[in-house]
Backbone bond lengths (Angstrom), bond angles and torsions (degrees), N, CA, C in turn:
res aa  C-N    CA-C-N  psi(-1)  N-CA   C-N-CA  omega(-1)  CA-C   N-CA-C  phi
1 X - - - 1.454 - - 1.535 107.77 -
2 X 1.588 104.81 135.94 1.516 105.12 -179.81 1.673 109.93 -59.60
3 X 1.598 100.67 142.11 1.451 96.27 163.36 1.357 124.26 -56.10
4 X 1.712 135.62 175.60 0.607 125.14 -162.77 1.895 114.59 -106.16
5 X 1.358 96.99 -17.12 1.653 113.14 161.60 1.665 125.69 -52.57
6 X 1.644 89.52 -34.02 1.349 89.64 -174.78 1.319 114.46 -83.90
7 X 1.282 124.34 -44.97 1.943 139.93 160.38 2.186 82.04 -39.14
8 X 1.123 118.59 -28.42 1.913 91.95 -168.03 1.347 85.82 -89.85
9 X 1.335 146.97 -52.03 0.835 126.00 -126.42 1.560 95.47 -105.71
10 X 1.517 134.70 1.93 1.213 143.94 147.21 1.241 115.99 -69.53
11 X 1.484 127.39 -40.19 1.445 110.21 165.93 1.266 109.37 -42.20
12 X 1.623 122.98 -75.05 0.838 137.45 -166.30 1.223 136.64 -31.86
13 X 1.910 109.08 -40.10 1.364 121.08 153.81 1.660 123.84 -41.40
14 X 1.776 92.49 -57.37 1.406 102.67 -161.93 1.643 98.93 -69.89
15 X 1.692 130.78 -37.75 1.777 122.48 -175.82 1.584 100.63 -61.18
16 X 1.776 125.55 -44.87 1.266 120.11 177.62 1.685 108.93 -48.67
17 X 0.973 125.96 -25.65 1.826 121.65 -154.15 1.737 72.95 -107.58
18 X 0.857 135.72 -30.65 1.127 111.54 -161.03 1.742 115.31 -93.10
19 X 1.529 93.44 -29.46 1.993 101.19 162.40 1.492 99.93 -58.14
20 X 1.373 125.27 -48.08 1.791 117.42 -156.95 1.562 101.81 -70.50
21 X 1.210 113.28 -47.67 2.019 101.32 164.71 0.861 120.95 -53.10
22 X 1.814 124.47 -34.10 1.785 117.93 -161.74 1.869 90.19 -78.44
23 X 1.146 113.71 -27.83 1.460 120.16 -174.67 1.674 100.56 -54.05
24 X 1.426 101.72 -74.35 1.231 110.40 -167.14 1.519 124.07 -58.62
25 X 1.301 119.69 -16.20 1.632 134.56 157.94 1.386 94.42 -57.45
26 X 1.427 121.84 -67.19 1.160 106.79 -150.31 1.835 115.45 -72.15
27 X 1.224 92.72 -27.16 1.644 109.75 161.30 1.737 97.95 -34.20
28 X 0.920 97.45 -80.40 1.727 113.25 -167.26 1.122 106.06 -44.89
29 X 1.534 125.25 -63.56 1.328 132.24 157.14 1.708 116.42 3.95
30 X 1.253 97.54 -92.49 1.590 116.20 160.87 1.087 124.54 -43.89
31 X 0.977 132.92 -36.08 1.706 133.76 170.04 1.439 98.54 -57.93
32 X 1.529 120.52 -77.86 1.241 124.54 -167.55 1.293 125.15 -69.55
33 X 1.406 130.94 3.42 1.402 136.36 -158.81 2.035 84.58 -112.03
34 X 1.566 109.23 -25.71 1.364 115.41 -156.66 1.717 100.32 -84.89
35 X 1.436 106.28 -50.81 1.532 140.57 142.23 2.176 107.45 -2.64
36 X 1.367 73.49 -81.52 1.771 94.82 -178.56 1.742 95.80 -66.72
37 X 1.552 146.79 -36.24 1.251 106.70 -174.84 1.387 113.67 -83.95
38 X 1.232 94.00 -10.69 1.830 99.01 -164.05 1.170 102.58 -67.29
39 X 1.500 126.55 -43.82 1.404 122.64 175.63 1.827 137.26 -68.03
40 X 1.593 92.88 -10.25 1.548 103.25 -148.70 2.114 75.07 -91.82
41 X 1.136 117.66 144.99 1.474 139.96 141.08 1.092 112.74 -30.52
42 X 1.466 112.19 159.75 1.134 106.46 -169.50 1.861 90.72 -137.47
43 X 2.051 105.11 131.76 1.801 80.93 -179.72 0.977 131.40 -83.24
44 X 1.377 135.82 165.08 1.667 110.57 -174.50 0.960 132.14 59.08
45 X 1.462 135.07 -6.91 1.486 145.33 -173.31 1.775 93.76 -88.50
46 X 0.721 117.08 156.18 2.013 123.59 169.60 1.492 96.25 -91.52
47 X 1.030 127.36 150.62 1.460 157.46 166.09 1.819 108.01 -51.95
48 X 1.196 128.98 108.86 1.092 134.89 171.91 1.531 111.64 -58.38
49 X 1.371 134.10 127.12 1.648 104.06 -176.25 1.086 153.89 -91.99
50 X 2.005 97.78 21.86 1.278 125.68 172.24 1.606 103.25 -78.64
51 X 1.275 109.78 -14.93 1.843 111.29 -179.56 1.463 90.27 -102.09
52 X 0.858 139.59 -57.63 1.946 142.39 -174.93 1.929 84.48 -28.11
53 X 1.398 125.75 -63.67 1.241 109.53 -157.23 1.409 122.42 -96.60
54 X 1.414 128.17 34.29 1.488 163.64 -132.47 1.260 92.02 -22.82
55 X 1.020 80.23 96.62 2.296 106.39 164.61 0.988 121.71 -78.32
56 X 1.013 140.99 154.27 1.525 118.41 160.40 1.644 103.88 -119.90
57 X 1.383 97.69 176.60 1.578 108.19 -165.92 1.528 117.31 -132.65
58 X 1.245 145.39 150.47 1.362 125.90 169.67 1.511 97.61 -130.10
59 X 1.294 101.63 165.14 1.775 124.93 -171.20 1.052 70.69 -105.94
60 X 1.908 104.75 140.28 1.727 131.24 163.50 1.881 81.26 -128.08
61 X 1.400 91.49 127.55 1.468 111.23 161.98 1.394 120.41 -87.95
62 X 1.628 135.28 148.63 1.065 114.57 164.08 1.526 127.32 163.77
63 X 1.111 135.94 158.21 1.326 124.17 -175.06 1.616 130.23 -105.69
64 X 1.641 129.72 136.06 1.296 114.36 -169.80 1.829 75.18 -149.86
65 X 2.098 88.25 137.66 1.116 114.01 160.61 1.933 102.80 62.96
66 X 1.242 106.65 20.19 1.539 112.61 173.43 2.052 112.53 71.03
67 X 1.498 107.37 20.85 1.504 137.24 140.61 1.055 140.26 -64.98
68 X 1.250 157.78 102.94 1.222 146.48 142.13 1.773 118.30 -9.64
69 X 1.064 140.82 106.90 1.661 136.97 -173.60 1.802 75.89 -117.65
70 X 1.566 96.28 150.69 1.640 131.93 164.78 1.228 119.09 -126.51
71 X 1.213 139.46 107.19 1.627 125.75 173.43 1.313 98.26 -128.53
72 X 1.878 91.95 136.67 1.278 97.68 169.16 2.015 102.21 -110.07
73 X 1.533 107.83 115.66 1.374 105.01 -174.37 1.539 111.72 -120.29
74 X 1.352 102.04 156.96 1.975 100.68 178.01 1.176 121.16 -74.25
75 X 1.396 106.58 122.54 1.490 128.33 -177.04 1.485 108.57 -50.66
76 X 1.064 115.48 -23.28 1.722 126.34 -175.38 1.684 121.68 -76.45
77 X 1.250 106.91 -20.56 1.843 118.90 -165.85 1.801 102.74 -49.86
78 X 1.378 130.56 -8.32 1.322 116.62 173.05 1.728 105.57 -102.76
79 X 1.183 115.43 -8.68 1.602 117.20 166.44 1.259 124.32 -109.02
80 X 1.104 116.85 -27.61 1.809 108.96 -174.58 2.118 94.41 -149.94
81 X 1.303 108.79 140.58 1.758 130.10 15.57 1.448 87.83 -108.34
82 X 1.358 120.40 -179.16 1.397 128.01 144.04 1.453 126.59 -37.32
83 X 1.117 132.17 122.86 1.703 114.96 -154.91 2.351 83.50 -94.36
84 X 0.804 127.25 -1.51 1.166 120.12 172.32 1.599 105.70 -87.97
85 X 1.159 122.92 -0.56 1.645 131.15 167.17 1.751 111.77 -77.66
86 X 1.561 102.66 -44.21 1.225 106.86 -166.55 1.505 106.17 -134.13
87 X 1.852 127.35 73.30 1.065 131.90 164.32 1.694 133.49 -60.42
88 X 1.638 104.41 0.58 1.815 98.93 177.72 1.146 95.17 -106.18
89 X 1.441 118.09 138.11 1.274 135.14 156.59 1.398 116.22 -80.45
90 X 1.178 134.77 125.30 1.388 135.83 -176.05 1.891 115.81 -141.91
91 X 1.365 103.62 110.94 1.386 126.35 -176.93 1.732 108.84 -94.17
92 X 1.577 123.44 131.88 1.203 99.65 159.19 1.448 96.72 -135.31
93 X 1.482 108.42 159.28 1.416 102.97 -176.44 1.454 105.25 -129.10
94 X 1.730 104.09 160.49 1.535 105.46 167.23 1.181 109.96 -150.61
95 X 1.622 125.01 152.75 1.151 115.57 -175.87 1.599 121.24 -100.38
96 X 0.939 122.14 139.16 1.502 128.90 -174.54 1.421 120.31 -51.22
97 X 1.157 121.07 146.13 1.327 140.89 -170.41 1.956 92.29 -94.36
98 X 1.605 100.43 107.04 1.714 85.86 150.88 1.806 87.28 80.63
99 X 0.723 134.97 61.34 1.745 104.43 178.62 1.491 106.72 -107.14
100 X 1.271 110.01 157.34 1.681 110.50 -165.83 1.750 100.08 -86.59
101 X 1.475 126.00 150.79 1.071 145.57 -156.79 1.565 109.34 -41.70
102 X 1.310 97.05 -42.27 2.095 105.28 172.39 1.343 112.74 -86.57
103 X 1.744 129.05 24.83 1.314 155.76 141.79 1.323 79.92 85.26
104 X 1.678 157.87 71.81 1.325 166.21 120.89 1.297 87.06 -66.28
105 X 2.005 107.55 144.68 1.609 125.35 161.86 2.104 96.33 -78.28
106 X 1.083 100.17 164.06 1.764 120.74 176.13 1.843 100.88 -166.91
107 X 1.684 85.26 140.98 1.450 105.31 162.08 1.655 88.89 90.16
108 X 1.460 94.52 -133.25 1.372 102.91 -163.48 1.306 123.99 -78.35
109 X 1.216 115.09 -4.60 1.182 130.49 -150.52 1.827 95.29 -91.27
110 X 1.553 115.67 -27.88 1.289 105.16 157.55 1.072 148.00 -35.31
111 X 1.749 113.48 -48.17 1.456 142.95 171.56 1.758 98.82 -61.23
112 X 1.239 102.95 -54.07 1.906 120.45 -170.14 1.753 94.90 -49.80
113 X 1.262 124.11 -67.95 1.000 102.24 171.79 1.469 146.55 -102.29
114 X 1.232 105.81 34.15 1.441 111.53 157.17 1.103 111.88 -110.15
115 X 1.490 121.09 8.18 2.239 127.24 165.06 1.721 71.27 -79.45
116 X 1.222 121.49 -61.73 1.687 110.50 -148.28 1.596 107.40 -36.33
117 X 1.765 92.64 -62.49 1.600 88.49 -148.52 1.739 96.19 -85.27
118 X 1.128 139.19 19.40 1.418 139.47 157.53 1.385 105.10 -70.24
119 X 1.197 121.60 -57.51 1.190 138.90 -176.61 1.546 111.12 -56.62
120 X 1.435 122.98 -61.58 1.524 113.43 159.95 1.264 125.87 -61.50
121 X 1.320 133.74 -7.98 1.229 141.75 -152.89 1.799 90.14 -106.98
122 X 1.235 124.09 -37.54 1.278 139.43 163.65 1.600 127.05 -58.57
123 X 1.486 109.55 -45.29 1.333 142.45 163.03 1.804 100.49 -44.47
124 X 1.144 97.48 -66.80 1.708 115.59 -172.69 1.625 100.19 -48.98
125 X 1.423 111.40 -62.86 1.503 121.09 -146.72 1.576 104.33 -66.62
126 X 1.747 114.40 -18.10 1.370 112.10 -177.62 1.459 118.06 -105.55
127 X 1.604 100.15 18.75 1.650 98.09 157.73 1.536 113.78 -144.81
128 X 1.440 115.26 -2.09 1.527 94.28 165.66 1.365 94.01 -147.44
129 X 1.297 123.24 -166.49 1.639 146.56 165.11 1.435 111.17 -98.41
130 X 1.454 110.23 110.49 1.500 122.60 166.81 1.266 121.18 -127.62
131 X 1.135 121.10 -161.83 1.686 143.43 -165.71 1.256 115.78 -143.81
132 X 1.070 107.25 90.15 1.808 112.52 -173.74 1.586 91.57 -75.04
133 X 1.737 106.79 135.62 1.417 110.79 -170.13 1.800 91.35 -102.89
134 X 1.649 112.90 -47.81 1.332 106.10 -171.66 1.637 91.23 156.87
135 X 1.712 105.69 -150.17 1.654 109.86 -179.10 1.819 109.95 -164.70
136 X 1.184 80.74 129.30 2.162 101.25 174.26 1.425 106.62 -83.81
137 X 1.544 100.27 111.31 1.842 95.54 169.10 1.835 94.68 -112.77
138 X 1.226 112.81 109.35 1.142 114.95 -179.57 2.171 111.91 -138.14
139 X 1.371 115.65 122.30 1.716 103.29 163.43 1.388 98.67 73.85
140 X 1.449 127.38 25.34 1.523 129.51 152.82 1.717 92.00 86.92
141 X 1.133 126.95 61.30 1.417 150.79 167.72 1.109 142.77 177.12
142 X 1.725 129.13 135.05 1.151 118.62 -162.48 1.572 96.81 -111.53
143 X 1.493 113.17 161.51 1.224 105.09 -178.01 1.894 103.29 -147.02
144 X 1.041 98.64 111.44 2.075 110.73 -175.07 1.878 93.09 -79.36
145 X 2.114 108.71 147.87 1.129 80.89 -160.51 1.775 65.91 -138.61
146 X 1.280 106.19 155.27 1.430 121.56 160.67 1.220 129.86 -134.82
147 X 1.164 138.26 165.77 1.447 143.39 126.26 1.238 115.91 -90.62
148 X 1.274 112.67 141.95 1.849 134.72 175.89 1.375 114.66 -133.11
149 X 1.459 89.68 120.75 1.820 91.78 155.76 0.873 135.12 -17.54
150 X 1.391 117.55 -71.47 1.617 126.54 -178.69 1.390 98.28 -132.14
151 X 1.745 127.31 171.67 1.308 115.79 167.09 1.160 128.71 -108.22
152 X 1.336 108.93 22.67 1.681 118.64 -158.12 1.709 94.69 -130.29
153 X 1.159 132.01 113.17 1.468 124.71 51.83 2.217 100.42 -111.89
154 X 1.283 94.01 -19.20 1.598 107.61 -179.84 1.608 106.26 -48.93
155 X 1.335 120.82 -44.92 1.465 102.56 -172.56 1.312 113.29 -62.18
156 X 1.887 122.28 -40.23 1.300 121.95 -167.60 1.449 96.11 -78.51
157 X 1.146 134.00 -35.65 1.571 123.77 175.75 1.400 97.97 -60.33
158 X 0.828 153.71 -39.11 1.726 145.38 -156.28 1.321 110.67 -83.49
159 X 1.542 120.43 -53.98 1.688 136.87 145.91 1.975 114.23 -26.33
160 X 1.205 103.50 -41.05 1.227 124.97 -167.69 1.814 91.87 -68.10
161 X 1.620 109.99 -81.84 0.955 126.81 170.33 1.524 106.10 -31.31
162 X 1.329 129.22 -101.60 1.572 133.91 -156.12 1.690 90.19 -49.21
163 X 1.398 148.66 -69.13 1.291 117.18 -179.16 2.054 135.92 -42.86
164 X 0.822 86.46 -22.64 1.689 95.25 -177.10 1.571 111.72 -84.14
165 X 1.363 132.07 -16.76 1.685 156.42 137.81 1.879 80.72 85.64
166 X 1.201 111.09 55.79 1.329 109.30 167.58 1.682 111.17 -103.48
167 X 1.358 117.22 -13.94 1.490 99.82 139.84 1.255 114.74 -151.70
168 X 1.265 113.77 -145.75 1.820 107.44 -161.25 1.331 120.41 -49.48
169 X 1.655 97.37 143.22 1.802 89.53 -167.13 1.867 99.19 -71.88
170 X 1.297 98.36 148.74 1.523 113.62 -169.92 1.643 102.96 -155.92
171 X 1.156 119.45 138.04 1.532 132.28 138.55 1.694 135.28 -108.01
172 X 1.577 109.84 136.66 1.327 105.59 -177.40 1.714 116.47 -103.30
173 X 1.069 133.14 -154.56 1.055 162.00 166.62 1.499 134.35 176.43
174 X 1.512 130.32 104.96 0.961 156.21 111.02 1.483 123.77 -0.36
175 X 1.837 122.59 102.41 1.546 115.57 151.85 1.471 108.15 -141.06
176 X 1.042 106.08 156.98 1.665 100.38 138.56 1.238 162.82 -30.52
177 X 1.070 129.76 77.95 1.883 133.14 -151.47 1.261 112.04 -131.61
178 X 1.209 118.60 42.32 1.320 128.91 155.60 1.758 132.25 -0.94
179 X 1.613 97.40 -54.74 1.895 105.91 146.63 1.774 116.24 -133.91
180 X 1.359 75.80 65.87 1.651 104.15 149.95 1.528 102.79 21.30
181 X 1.317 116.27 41.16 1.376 121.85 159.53 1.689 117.19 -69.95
182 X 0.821 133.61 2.14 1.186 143.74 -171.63 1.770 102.28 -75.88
183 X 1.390 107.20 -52.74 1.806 120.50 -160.78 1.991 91.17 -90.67
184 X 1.286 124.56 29.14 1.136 137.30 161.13 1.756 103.53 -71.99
185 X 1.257 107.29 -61.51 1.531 113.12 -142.86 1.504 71.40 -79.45
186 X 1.412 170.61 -35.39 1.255 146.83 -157.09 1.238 114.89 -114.48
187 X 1.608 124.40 -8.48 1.387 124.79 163.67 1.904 99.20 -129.78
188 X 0.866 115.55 107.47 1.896 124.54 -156.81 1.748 90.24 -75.44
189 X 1.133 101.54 -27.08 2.415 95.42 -162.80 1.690 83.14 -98.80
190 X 1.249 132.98 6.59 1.663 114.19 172.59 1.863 91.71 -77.21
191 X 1.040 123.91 166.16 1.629 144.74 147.45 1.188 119.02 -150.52
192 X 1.510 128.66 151.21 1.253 131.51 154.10 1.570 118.49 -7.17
193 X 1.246 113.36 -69.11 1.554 137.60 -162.58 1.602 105.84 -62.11
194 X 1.384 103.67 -33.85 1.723 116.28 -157.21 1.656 79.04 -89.24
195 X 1.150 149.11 -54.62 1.532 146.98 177.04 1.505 112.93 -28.27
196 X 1.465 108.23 -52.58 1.319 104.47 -156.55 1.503 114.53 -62.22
């Protein structure tokens, strides 16, 4: 009769193999559930006007700092715009509600932040001219990314906004990026050179 260490230490194999699939479903899970809202319309909502001018977007999969990273970025960054049109780089971030152990949003928190960044993305469009690049959900945070023309009157409206905690708590930052070195560290094969 088998010992009895070995029946433990075979469970044990088989519950370990069996957490790393339930993991990786649920991985997938989230990808594709995230997948399906991003695409679906919204009713009654107004048209954001990075969708008004049908952009398209691609999912970059991938890992940073032993994380799961998600970006959804514009397929367009080697044709449009002129990056001498839109020299501010502008990041805002927020942190996730609930996030699952490999810092992915779940549940509601999907909807939560795509009201967010509609809502800033809306904010933006009625005081200056930008370039919606896309968004990094990576390490239990999402982060909406732009270029802007100029940064003024949008930065003090944005300051305006995140102090008054009338919606999701968020912080931005605002610089100068002249060649859009900034959208390096979240898409690694973009460069200056590859833009022009």
């Amino acid at each position: 009769m088998p010992d009895a260490r070995v029946w433990v230490k075979t469970a044990r194999i088989v519950v370990r193999q069996t957490m790393q699939t339930a993991r990786k479903l649920i991985f997938l899970a989230i990808v594709l559930a995230s997948l399906a809202l991003a695409t679906q319309p919204k009713s009654g909502a107004p048209q954001k006007p990075s969708e008004k001018d049908k952009r398209q977007f691609v999912l970059l999969k991938g890992e940073k700092d032993g994380h799961p990273l998600f970006a959804i970025i514009a397929k367009d960054l080697t044709k449009h715009p002129p990056r001498s049109k839109f020299p501010w780089f502008l990041s805002l971030s927020t942190r996730l509600m609930d996030p699952t152990a490999d810092g992915l949003p779940q549940g509601k928190d999907f909807d939560s932040l795509n009201a967010w960044e509609d809502d800033i993305e809306a904010r933006i469009a009625k005081l200056g001219k930008y370039y919606y690049l896309g968004h990094v959900t990576w390490n239990g945070s999402r982060a909406a990314l732009f270029y802007l023309e100029k940064p003024e009157p949008i930065v003090s409206a944005l300051k305006e906004v995140r102090d008054s905690h009338s919606t999701r708590p968020f912080d931005f930052r605002c610089e100068k990026d002249e060649g859009w070195k900034e959208i390096s560290q979240y898409f690694g094969t973009v460069t200056p050179d590859s833009l022009k």
